[in-house]
N, C-alpha and C positions, 0 to 999 in steps of 0.2 A: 032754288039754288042748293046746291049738295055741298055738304062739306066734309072732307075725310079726314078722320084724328088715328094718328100713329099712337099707341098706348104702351107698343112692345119697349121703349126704354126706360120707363116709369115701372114698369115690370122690373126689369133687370134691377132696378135702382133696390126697388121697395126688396127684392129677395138678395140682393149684397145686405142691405142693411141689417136683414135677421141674422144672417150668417155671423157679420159682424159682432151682434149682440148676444148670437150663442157664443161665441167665442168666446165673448168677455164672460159671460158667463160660466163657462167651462174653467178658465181661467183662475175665475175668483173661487171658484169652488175646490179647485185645485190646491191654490193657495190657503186655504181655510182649511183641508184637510192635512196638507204638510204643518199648517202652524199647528192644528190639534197634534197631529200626530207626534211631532218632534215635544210638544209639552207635555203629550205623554207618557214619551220616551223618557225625559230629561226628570219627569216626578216618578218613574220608576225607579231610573238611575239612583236617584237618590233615596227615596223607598231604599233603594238594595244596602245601599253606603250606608243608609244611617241602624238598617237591623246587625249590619256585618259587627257597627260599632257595640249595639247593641249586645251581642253575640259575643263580641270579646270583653266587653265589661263584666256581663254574667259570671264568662269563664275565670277573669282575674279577681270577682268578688268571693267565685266559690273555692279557690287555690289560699285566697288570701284567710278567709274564711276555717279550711283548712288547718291551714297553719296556726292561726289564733287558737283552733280546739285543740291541735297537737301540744301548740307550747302550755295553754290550758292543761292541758291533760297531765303534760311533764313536769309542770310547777306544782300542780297539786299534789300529786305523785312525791315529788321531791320535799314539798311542805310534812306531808305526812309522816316521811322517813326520816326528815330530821327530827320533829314531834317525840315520834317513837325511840329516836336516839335517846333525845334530849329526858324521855321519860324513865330510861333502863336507867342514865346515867343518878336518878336520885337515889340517894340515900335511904329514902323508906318507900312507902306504900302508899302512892301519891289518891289512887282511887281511895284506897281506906280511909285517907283524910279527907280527901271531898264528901264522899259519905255520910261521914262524923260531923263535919262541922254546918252541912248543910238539914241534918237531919235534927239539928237544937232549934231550927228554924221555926218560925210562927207559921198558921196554917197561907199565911199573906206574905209571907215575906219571902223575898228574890235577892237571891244574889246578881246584881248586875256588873262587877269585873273584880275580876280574881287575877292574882299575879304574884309569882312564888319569884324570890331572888336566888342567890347563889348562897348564901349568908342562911340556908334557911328560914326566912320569915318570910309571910304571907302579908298582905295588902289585898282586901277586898271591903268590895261597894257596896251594901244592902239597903235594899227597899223595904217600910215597914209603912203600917199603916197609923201608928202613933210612936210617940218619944219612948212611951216604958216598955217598948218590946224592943227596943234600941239597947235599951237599958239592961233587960232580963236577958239578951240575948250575950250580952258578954259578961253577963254571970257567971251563964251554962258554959262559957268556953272557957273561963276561968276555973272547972270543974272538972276540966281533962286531963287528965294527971302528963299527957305527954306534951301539953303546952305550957312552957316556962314565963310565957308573957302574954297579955290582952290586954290592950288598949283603943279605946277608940279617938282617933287620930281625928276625925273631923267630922262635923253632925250638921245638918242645914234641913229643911224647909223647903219643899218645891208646891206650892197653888197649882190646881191640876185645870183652875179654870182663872180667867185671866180678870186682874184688879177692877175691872169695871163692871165685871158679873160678881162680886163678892155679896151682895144681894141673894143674887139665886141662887149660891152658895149656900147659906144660910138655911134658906127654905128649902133647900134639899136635903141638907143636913149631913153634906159631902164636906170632907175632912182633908185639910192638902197632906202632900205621901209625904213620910220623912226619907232621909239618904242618912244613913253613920257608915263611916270609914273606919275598918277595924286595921290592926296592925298584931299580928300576931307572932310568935317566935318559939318556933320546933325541936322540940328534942326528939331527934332521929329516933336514938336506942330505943326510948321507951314506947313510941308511936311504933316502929316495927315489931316491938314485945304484943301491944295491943293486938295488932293485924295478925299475927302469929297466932294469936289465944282466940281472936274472934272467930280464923279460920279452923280453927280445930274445935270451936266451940261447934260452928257449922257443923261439919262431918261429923261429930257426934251428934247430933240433935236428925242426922240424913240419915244414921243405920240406925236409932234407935225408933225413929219412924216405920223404918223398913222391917225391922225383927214384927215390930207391932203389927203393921201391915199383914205381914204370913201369920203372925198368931192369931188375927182376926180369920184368916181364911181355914186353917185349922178345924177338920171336925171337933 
């Protein structure tokens, strides 16, 4: 017995079927590339936005920036100018007294704040390394003929290492700083008489170098 099998619509069937699944295929590949693409569209976008922000902070840090150094600039400027006013406007030779009274000084010892009133009198801080250069130092300033007054206004003790090292202290054989507060009081006349004499002391003591100087070179 024969028997005849029709196979051509099993054909048709099984090649719809791939078509189908290229499609879907195609489809979904399609879709996966618009999602990437649009993501990374949307992380450039933003990429862009956030440098732009980027870009104008820069630019208002460096304007502001700027302006900080400028006012800097004009405050310092303007600090200086009044300085310079305020230093023409004294009475004497404000350098020549800094000089002088720092120059009685021990090879240790610092002046840490200085402050001139209008009154003439001085207020300054000194660092020493013991009480009796506290002591000798306003001897020596009570030795200046152009100061009418010395006193020292307040004396204290500073431990340079802290109470529960006072041991080590010891066996170091480190000594805490002292601080005197001096209070002094200026006779213009006579401090400008000084400054006067010291500067003509100078210039004499600059050509009598000088004469010497060529006389040395003299056959």
């Amino acid at each position: 017995m024969q028997v005849d099998i029709n196979l051509l619509p099993q054909r048709e069937k099984r090649t719809k079927n791939i078509y189908i699944a290229l499609g879907i295929i195609v489809v979904l590949f399609i879709a996966a590339f618009l999602f990437v693409f649009l993501t990374v569209e949307k992380k450039n976008t933003e990429l862009l936005q956030i440098e732009k922000r980027i870009t104008q902070t820069n630019e208002n840090l460096e304007a502001q920036q700027a302006k900080l150094a400028e006012y800097q600039s004009s405050n310092a400027a303007e600090e200086l100018k009044i300085a310079i006013e305020w230093a023409e406007r004294q009475p004497f030779e404000l350098v020549f007294l800094m000089e002088q009274i720092t120059r009685l000084l021990p090879e240790r010892g610092f002046v840490i704040e200085f402050e001139l009133d209008e009154e003439n009198r001085v207020k300054q801080i000194v660092q020493f390394d013991a009480k009796s250069e506290a002591a000798y130092y306003l001897h020596s300033l009570t030795e200046l003929p152009w100061i009418d007054e010395a006193i020292i206004s307040e004396a204290k003790t500073a431990d340079i290492l802290k109470d529960e090292a006072a041991e080590l202290r010891k066996q170091a054989n480190i000594q805490p700083r002292y601080y005197a507060e001096y209070e002094l009081r200026i006779n213009p006349a006579l401090l400008n008489e000084a400054a006067e004499m010291d500067e003509s002391k100078g210039t004499e003591d600059k050509e009598s170098s000088a004469q010497q100087g060529e006389g040395d070179d003299s056959p």
